[in-house]
N, CA, C and O atoms as a MOPAC input file, in Angstrom:
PM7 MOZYME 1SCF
protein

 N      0.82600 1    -1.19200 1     0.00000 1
 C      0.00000 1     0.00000 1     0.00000 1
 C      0.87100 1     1.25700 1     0.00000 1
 O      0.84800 1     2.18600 1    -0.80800 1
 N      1.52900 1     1.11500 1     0.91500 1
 C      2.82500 1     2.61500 1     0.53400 1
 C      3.54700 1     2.30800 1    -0.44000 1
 O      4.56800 1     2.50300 1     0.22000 1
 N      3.94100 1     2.00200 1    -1.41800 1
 C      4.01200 1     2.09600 1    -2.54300 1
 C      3.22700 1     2.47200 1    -3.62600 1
 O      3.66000 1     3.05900 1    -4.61800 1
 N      2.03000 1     2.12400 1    -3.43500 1
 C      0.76600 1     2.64700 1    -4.23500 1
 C      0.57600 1     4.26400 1    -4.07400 1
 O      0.35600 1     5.02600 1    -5.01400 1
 N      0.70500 1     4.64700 1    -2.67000 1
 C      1.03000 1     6.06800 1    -1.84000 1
 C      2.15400 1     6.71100 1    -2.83000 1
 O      2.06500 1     7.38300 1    -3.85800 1
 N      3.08900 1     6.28300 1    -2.18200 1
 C      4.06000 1     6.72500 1    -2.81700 1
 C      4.21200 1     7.14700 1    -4.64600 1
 O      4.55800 1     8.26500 1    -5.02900 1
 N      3.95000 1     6.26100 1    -5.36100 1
 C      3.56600 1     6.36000 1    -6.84300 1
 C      2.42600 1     7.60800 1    -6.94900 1
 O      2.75300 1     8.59200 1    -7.61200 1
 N      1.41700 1     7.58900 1    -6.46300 1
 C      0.18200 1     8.34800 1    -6.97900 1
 C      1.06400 1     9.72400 1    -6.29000 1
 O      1.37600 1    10.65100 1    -7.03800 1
 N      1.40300 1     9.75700 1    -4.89900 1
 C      2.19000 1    11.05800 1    -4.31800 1
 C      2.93500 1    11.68800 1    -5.51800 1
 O      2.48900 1    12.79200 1    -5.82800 1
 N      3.66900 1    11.36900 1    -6.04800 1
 C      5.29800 1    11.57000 1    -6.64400 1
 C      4.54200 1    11.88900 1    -8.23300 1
 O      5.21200 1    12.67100 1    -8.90800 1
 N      3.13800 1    11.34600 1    -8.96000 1
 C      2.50200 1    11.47800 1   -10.01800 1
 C      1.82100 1    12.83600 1    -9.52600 1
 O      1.91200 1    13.69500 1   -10.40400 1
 N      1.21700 1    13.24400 1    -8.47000 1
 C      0.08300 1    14.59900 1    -8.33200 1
 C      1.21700 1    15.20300 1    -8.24200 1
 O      0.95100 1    16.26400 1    -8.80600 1
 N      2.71700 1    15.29600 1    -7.80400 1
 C      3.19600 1    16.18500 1    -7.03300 1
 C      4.04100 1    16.53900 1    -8.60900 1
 O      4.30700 1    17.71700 1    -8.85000 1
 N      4.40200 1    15.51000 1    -9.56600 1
 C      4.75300 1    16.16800 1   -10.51200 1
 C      3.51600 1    17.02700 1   -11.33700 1
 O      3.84000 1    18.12900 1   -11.78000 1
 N      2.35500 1    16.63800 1   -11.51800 1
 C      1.13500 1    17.20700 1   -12.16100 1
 C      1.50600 1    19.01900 1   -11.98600 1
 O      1.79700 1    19.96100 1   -12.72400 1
 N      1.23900 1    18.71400 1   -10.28000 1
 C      1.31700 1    20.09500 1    -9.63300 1
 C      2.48000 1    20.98400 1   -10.28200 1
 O      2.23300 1    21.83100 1   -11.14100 1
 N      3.38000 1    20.80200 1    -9.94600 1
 C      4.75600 1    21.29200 1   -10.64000 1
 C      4.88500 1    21.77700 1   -11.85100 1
 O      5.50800 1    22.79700 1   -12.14600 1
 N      4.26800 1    21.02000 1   -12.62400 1
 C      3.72500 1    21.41500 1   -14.33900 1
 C      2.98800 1    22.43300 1   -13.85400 1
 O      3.62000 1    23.49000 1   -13.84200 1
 N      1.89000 1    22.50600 1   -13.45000 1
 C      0.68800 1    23.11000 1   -13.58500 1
 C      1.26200 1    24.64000 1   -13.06200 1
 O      0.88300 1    25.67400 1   -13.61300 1
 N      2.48100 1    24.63400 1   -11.62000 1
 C      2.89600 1    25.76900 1   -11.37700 1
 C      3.78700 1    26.54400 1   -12.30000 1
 O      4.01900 1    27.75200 1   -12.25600 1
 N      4.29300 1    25.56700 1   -13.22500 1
 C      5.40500 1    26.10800 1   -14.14800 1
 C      4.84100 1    26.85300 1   -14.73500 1
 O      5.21900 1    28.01000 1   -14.55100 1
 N      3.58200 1    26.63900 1   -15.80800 1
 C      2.55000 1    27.26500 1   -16.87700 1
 C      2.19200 1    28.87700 1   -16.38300 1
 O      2.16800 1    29.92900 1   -17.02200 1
 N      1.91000 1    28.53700 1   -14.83800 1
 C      0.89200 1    29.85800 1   -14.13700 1
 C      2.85100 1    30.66000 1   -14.43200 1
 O      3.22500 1    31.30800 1   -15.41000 1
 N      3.50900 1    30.34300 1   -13.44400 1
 C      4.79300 1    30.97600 1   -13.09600 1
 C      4.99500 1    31.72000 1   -15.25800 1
 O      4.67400 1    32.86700 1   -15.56700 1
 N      5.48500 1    30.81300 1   -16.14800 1
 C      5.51200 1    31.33900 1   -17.65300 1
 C      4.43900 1    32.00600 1   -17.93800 1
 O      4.30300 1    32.48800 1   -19.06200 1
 N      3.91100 1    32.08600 1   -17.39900 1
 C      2.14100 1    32.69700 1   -18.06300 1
 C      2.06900 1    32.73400 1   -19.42300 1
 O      2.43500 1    33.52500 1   -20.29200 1
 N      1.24200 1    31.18700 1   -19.38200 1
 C      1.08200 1    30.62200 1   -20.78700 1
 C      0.16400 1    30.99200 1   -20.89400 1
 O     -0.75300 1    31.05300 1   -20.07500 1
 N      0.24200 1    31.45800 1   -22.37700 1
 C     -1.39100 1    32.16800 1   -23.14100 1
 C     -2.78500 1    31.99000 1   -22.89600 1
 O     -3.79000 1    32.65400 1   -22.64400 1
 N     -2.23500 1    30.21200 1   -23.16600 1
 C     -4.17300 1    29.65700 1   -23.04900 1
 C     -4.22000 1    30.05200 1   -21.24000 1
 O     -5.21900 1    30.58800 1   -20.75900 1
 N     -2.85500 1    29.65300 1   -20.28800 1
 C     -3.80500 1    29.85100 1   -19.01200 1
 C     -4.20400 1    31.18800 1   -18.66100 1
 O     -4.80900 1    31.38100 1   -17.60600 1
 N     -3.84900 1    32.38300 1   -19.65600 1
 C     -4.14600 1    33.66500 1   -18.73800 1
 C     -5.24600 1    33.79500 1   -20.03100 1
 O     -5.61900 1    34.96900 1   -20.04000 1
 N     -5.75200 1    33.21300 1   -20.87000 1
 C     -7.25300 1    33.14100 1   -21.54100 1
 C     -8.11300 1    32.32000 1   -20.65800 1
 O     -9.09500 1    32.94100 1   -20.25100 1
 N     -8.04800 1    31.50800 1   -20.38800 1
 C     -8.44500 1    30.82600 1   -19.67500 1
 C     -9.22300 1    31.85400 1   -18.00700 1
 O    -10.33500 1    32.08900 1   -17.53500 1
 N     -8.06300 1    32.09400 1   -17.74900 1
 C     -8.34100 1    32.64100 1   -16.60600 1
 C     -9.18200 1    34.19800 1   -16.60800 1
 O     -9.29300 1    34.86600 1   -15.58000 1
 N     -9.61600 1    34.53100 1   -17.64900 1
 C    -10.27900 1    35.83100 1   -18.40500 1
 C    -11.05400 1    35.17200 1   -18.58100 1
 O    -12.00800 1    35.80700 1   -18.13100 1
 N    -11.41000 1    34.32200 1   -18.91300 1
 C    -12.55200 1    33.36500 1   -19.12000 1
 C    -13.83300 1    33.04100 1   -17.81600 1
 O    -15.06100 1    32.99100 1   -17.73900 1
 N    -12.72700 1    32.88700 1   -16.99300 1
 C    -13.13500 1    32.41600 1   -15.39100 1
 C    -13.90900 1    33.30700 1   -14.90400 1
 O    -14.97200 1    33.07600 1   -14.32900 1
 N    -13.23500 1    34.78800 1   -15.18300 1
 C    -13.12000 1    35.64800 1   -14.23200 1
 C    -11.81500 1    35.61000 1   -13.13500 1
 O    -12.02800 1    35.95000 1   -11.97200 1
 N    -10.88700 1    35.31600 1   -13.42700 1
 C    -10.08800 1    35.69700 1   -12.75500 1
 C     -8.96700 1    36.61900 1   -12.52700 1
 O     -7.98800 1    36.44600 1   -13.25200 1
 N     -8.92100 1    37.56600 1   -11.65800 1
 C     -8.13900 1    38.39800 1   -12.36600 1
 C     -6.19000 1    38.11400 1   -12.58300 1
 O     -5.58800 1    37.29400 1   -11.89000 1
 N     -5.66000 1    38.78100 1   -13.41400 1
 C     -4.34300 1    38.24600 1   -13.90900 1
 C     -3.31200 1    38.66100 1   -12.67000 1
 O     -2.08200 1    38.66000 1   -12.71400 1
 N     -3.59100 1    38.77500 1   -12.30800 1
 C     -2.63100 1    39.56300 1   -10.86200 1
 C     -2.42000 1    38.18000 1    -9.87000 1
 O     -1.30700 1    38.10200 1    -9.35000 1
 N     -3.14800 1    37.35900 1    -9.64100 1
 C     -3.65300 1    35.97100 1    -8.83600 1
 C     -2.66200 1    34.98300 1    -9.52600 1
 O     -2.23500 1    33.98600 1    -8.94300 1
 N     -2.29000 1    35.35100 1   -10.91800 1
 C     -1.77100 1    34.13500 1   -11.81700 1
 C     -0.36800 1    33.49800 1   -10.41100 1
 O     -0.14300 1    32.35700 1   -10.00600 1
 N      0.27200 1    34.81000 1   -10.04600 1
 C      1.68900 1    34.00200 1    -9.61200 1
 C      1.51800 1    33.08300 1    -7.91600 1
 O      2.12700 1    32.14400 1    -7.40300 1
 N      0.31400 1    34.00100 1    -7.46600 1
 C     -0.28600 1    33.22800 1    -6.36700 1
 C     -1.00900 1    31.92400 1    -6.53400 1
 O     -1.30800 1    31.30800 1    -5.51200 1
 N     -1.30500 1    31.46500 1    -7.64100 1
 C     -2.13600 1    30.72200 1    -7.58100 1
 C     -0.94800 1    29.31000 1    -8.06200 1
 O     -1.08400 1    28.13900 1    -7.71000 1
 N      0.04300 1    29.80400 1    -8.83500 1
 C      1.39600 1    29.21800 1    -9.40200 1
 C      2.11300 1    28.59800 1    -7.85100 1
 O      2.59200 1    27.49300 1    -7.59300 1
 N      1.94200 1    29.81300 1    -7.01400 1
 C      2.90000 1    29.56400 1    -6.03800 1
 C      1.71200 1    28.07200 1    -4.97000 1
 O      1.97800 1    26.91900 1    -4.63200 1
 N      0.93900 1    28.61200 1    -4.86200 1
 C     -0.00100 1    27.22400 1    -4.08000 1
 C      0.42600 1    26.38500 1    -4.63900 1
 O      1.33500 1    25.86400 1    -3.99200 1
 N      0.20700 1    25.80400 1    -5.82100 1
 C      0.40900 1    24.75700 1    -6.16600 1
 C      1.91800 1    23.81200 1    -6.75400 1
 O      2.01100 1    22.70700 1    -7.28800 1
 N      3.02800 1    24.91100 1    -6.33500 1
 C      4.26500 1    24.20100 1    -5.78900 1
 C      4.68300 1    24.12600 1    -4.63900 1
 O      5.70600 1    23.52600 1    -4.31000 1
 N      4.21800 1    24.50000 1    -4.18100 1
 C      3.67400 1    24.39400 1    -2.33300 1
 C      3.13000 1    22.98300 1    -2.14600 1
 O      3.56600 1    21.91400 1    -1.71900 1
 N      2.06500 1    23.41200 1    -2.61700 1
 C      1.30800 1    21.28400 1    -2.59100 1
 C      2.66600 1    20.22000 1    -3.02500 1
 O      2.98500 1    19.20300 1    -2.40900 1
 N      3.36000 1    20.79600 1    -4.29500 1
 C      3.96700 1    19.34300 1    -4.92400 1
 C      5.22200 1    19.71000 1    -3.69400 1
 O      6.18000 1    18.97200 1    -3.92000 1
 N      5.37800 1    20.24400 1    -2.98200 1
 C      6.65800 1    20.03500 1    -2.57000 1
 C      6.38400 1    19.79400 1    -1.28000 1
 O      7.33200 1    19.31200 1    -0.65900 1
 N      5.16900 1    20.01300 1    -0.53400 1
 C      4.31000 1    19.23400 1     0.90500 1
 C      4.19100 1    17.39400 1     0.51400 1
 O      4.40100 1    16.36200 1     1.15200 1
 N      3.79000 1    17.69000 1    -0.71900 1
 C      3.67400 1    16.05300 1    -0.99600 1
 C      4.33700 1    14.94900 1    -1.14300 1
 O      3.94300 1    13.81800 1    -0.85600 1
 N      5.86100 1    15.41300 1    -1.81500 1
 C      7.41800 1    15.33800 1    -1.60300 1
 C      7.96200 1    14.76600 1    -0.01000 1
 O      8.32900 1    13.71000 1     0.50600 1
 N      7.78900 1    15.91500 1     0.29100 1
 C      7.93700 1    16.31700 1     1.90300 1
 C      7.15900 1    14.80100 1     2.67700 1
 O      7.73400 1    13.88000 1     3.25700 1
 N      5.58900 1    15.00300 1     2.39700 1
 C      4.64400 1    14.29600 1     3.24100 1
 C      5.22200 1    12.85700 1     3.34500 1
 O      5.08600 1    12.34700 1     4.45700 1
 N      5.94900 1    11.97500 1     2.23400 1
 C      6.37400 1    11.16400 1     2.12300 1
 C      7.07600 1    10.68200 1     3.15300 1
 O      7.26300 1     9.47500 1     3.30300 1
 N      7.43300 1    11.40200 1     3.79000 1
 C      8.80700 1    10.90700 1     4.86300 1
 C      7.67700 1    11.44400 1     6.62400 1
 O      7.23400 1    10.78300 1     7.56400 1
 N      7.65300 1    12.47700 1     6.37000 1
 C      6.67900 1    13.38100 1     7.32200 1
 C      4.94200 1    13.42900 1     7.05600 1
 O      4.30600 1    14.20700 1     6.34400 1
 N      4.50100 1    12.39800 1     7.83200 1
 C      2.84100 1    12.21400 1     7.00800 1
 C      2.18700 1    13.24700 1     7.19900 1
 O      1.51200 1    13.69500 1     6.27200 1
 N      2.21800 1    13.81400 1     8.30400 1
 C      1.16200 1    14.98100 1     9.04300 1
 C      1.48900 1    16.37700 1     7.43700 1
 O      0.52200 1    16.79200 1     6.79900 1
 N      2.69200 1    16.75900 1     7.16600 1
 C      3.08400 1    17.50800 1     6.31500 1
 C      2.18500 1    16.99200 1     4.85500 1
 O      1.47100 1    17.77800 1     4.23200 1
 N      2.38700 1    15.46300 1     4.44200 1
 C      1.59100 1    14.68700 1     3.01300 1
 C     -0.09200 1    15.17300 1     3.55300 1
 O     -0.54100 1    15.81600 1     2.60400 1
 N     -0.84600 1    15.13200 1     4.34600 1
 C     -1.85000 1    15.17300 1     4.94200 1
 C     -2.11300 1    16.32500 1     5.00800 1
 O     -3.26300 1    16.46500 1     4.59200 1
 N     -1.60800 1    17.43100 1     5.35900 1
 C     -2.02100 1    19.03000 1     5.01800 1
 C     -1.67600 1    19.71400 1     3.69800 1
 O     -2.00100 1    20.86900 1     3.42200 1
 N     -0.84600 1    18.72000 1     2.75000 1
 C     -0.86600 1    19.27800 1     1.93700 1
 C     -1.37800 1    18.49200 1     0.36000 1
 O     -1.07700 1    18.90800 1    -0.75800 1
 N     -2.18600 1    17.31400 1     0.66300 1
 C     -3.02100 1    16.60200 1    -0.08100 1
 C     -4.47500 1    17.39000 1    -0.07400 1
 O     -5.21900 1    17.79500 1    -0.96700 1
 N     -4.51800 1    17.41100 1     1.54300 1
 C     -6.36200 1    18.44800 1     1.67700 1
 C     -6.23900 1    19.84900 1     0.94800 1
 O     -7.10300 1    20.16900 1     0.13100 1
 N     -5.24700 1    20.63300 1     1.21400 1
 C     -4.99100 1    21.99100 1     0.64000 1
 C     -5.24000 1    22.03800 1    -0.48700 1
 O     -6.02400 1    22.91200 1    -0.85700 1
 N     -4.51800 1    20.87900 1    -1.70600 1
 C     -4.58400 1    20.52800 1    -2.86300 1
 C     -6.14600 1    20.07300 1    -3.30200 1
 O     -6.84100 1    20.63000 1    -4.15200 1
 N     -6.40600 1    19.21100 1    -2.69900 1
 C     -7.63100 1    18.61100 1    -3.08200 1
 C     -8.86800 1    20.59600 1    -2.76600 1
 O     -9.45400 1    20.97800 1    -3.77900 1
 N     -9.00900 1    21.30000 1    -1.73100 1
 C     -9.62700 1    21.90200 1    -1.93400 1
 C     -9.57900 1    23.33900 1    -2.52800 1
 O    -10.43800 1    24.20200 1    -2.71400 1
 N     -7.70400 1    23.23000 1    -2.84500 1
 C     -7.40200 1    24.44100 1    -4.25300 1
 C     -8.40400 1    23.87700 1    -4.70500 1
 O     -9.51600 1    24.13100 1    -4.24100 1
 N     -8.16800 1    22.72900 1    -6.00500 1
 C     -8.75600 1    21.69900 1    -7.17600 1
 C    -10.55600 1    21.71300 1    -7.25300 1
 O    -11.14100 1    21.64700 1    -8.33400 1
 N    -11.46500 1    21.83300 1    -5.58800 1
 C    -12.44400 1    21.81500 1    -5.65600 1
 C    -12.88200 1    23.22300 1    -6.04200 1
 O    -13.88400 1    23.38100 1    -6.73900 1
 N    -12.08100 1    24.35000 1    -5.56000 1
 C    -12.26600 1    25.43600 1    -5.90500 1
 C    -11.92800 1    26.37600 1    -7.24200 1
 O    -12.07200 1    27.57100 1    -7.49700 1
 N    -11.57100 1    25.58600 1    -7.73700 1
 C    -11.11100 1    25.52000 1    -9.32200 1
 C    -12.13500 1    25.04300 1   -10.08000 1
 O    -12.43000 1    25.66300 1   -11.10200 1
 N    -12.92100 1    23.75000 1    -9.68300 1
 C    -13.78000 1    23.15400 1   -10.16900 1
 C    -15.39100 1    24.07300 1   -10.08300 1
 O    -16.39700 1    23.83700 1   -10.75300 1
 N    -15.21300 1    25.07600 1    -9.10300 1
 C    -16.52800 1    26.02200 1    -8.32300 1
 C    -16.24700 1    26.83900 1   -10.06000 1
 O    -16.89900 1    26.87700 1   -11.10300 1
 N    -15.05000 1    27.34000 1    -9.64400 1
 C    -14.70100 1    28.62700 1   -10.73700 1
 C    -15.17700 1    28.18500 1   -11.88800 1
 O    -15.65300 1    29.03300 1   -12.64200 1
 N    -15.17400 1    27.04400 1   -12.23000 1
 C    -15.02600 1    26.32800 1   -14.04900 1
 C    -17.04500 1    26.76900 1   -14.33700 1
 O    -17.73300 1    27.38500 1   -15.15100 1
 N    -17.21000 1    26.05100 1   -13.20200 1
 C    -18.67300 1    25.74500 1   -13.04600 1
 C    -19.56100 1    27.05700 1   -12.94800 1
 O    -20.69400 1    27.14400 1   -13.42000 1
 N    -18.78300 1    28.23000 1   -12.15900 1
 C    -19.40600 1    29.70800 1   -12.35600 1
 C    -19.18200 1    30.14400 1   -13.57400 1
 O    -19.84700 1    31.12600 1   -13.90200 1
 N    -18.49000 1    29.73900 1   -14.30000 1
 C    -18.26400 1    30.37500 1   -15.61900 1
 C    -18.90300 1    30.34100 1   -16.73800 1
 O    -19.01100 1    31.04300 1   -17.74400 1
 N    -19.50700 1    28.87000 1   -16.13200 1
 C    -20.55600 1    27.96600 1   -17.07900 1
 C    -19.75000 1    27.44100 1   -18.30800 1
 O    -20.21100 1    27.47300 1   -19.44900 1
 N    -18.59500 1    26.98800 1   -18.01700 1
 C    -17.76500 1    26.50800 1   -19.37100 1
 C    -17.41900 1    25.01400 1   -18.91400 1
 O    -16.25200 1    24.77100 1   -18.60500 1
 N    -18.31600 1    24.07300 1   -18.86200 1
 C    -18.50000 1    22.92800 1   -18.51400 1
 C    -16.96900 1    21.84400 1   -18.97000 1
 O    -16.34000 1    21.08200 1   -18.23600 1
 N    -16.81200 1    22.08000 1   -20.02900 1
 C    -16.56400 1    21.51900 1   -20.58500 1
 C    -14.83900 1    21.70100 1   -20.64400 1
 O    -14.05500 1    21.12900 1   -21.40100 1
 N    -14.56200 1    22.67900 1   -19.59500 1
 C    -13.10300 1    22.37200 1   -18.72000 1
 C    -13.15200 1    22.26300 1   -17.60000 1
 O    -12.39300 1    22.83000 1   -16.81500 1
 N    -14.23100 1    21.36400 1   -17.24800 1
 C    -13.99200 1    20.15400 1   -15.74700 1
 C    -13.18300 1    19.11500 1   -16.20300 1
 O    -13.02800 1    18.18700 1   -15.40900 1
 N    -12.68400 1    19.04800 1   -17.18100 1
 C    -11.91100 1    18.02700 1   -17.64600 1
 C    -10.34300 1    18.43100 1   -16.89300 1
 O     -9.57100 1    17.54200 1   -16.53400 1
 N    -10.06400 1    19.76400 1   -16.74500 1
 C     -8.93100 1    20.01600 1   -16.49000 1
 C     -8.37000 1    20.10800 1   -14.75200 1
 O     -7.25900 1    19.74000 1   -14.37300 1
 N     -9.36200 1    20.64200 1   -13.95300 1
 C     -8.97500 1    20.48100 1   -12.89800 1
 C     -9.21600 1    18.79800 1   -12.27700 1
 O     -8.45000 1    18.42100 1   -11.39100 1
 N    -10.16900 1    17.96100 1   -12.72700 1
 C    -10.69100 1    16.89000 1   -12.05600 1
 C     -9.78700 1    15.84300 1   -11.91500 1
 O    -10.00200 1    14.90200 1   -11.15100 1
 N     -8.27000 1    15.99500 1   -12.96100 1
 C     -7.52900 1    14.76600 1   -12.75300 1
 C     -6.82500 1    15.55100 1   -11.29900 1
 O     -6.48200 1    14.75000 1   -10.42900 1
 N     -6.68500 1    16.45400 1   -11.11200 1
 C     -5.54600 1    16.90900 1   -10.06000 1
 C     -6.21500 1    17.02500 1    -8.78100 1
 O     -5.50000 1    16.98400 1    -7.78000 1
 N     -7.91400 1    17.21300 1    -8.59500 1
 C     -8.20500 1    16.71200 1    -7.67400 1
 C     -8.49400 1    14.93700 1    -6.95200 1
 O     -8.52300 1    14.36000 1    -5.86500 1
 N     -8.63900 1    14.69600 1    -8.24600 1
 C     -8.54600 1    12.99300 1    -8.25600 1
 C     -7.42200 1    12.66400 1    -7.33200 1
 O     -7.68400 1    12.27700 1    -6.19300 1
 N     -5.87000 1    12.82100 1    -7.84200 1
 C     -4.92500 1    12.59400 1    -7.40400 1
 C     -4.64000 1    13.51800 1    -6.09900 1
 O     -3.57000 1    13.13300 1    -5.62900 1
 N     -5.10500 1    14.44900 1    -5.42400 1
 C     -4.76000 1    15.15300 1    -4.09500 1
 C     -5.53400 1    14.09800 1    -3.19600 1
 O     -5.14000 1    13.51000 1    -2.18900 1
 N     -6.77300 1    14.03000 1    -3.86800 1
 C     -7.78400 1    12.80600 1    -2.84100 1
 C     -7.36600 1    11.72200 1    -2.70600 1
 O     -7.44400 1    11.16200 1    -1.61200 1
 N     -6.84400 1    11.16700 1    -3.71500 1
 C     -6.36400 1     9.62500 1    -3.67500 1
 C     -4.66800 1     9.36300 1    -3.09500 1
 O     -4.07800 1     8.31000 1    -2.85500 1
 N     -4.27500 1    10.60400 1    -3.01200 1
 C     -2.63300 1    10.80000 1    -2.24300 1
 C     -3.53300 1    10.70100 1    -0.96100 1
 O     -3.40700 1     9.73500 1    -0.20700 1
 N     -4.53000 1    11.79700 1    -0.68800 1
 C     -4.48800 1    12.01300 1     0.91900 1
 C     -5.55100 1    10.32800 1     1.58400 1
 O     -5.39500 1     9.87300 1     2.71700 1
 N     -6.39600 1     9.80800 1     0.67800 1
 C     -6.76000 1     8.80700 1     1.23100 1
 C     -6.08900 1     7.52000 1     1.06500 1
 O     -6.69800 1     6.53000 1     1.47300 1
 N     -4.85400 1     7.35400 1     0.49700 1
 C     -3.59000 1     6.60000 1     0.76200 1
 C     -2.61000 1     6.80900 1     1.54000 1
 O     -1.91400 1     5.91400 1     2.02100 1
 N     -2.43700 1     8.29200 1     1.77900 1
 C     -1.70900 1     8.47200 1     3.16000 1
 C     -2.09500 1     8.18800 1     5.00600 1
 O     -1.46700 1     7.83300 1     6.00300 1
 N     -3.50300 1     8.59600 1     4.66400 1
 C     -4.65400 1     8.03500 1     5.77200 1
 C     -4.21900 1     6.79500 1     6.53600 1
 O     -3.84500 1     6.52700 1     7.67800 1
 N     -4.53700 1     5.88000 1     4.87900 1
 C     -4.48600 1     4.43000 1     5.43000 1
 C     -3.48000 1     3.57200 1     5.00800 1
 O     -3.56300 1     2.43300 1     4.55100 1
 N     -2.11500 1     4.57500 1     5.31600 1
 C     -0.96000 1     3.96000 1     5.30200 1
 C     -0.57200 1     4.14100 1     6.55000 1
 O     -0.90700 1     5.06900 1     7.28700 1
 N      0.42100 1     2.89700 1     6.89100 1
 C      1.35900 1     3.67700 1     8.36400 1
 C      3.00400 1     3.28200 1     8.09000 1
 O      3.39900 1     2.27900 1     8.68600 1
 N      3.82600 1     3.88800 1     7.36800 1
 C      4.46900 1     4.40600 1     7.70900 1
 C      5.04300 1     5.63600 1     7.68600 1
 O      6.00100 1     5.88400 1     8.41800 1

């Protein structure tokens, strides 16, 4: 089972990392995207910075669970709140994009749960 942990950990925590790189470059589609949302462009490097925060809690959590565990939930409810935004926007049809990265914050933090070491 910690191995299964471990794999899905080390897969969200690279996801994350990507995902902070894009916000950090401010790639086209994400600051269309985020005009899209409603979000304003000023948020881009904060929102970059959360989510290498998560991949590097998750890193971290690996060795230190309580650390994997605050920073799987953090992740998982960035991701739900991403999923609010998609859904206020009424652009359905990029729930495709946040749902794998909340998938994987949930399934890190309910493998870290019911792991012990």
């Amino acid at each position: 089972m910690f191995a299964a942990y471990v794999i899905v950990t080390m897969l969200a925590a690279a996801f994350n990392v990507y995902a902070a790189y894009v916000d950090f470059a401010r790639a086209e589609w994400v600051i269309a995207n985020m005009t899209r949302y409603g979000i304003p462009r000023s948020w881009l490097f904060s929102l970059g910075a959360l989510k290498a925060a998560g991949a590097v809690g998750l890193l971290i959590g690996i060795r230190v669970p309580s650390i994997g565990v605050a920073a799987s939930l953090g992740l998982a409810l960035y991701f739900i709140g991403a999923i609010v935004t998609v859904v206020r926007s009424n652009w359905y049809s990029h729930l495709r994009f946040p749902a794998p990265f909340l998938l994987l914050a949930v399934t890190s933090l309910v493998l870290r749960l019911v792991t012990r070491q």
